[in-house]
C-alpha positions in Angstrom: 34.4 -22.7 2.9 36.8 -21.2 0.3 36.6 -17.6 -0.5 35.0 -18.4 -3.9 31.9 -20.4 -2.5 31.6 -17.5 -0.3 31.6 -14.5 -2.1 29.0 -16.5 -4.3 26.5 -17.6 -1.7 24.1 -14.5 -0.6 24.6 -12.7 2.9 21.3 -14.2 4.3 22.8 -17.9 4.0 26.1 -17.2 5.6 24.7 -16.2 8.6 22.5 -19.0 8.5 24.9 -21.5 8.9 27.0 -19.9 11.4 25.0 -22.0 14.9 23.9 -20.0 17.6 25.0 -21.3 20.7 22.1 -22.6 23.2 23.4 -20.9 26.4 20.3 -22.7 28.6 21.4 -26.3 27.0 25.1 -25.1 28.0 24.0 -24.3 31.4 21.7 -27.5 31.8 24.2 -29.8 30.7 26.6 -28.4 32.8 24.4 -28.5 35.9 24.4 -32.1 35.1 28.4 -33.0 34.6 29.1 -30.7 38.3 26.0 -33.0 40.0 27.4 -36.1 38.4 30.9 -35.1 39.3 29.6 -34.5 42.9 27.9 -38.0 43.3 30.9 -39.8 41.6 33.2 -38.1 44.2 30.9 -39.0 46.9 31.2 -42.8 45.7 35.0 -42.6 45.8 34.8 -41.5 49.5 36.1 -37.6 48.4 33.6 -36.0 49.6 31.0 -36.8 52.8 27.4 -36.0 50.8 24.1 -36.8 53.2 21.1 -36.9 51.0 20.4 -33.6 52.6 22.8 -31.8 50.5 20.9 -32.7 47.6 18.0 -30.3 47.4 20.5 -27.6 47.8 22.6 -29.0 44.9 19.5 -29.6 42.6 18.1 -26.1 43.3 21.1 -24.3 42.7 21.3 -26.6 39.6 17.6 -25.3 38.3 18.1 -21.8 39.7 20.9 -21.6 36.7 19.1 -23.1 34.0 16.2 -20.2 35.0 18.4 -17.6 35.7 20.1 -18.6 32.0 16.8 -18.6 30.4 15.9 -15.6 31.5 18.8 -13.5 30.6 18.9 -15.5 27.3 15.1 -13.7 26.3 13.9 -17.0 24.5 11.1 -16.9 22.0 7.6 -15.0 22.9 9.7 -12.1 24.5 9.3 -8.8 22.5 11.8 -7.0 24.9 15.4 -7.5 24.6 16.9 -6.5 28.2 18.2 -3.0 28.6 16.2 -1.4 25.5 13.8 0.9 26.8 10.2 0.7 25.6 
Protein backbone atom coordinates (compact mmCIF):
# COMPACT_ATOMS: atom_id res chain seq x y z
CA UNK A 1 0.00 0.00 0.00
CA UNK A 2 1.65 3.28 -1.15
CA UNK A 3 1.38 6.27 1.12
CA UNK A 4 -1.11 7.91 -1.24
CA UNK A 5 -3.82 4.93 -1.14
CA UNK A 6 -3.30 5.30 2.52
CA UNK A 7 -3.73 8.63 3.56
CA UNK A 8 -6.89 8.38 1.26
CA UNK A 9 -8.58 5.39 2.68
CA UNK A 10 -10.46 6.18 6.18
CA UNK A 11 -8.88 4.96 9.66
CA UNK A 12 -11.71 2.35 10.19
CA UNK A 13 -10.55 0.35 6.94
CA UNK A 14 -6.92 0.30 7.71
CA UNK A 15 -7.31 -1.47 10.64
CA UNK A 16 -9.56 -3.64 8.98
CA UNK A 17 -7.26 -5.20 6.90
CA UNK A 18 -4.51 -5.56 9.15
CA UNK A 19 -5.48 -9.85 10.30
CA UNK A 20 -5.62 -10.67 13.74
CA UNK A 21 -3.84 -13.59 14.45
CA UNK A 22 -5.95 -16.72 15.79
CA UNK A 23 -3.60 -17.68 18.75
CA UNK A 24 -6.07 -20.95 19.51
CA UNK A 25 -5.69 -22.09 15.61
CA UNK A 26 -1.85 -21.30 16.25
CA UNK A 27 -1.80 -23.44 19.21
CA UNK A 28 -4.07 -26.30 17.68
CA UNK A 29 -2.12 -26.60 14.73
CA UNK A 30 0.87 -26.73 16.49
CA UNK A 31 -0.39 -29.42 18.92
CA UNK A 32 -0.82 -31.24 15.74
CA UNK A 33 2.80 -30.83 13.81
CA UNK A 34 4.66 -31.77 17.71
CA UNK A 35 2.07 -35.07 17.80
CA UNK A 36 2.80 -35.77 14.17
CA UNK A 37 6.44 -35.12 14.61
CA UNK A 38 6.25 -37.61 17.71
CA UNK A 39 4.56 -40.53 15.75
CA UNK A 40 6.88 -39.98 12.63
CA UNK A 41 9.95 -40.30 14.98
CA UNK A 42 8.39 -43.20 16.62
CA UNK A 43 8.22 -44.82 12.96
CA UNK A 44 11.89 -44.15 12.28
CA UNK A 45 12.78 -46.02 15.46
CA UNK A 46 13.94 -42.40 17.31
CA UNK A 47 11.94 -42.63 19.89
CA UNK A 48 10.37 -45.95 21.86
CA UNK A 49 6.34 -44.60 22.08
CA UNK A 50 3.89 -47.44 23.74
CA UNK A 51 0.35 -46.50 22.95
CA UNK A 52 0.38 -45.58 26.62
CA UNK A 53 2.14 -42.37 26.06
CA UNK A 54 -0.62 -41.34 24.01
CA UNK A 55 -3.29 -40.03 26.34
CA UNK A 56 -0.66 -38.08 27.97
CA UNK A 57 0.44 -36.60 24.63
CA UNK A 58 -3.21 -35.83 23.45
CA UNK A 59 -4.18 -34.25 26.83
CA UNK A 60 -1.32 -32.01 27.06
CA UNK A 61 -2.16 -31.33 23.31
CA UNK A 62 -6.00 -30.22 24.32
CA UNK A 63 -4.97 -28.78 27.69
CA UNK A 64 -3.07 -26.03 25.30
CA UNK A 65 -5.67 -25.33 22.94
CA UNK A 66 -8.01 -24.62 26.33
CA UNK A 67 -5.56 -22.99 28.19
CA UNK A 68 -5.10 -20.74 24.74
CA UNK A 69 -8.71 -20.17 24.55
CA UNK A 70 -9.03 -19.15 27.60
CA UNK A 71 -6.40 -16.59 27.92
CA UNK A 72 -7.42 -15.50 24.37
CA UNK A 73 -11.23 -14.21 25.91
CA UNK A 74 -13.04 -15.35 22.59
CA UNK A 75 -16.48 -14.01 21.78
CA UNK A 76 -19.47 -13.98 24.52
CA UNK A 77 -16.77 -12.80 27.26
CA UNK A 78 -17.60 -9.19 28.48
CA UNK A 79 -14.45 -9.34 30.73
CA UNK A 80 -11.05 -8.77 29.39
CA UNK A 81 -8.54 -10.40 32.02
CA UNK A 82 -7.00 -8.12 34.56
CA UNK A 83 -9.78 -5.25 34.26
CA UNK A 84 -11.58 -4.98 37.35
CA UNK A 85 -15.30 -4.92 37.30
Amino acid sequence: MTAATQATMPASATRASRARVDVVALVGGISVAVIGALLLLDVLDALNLRFAALAPIACAAVGGVLLARGLEGGPGRTDAPGEPE
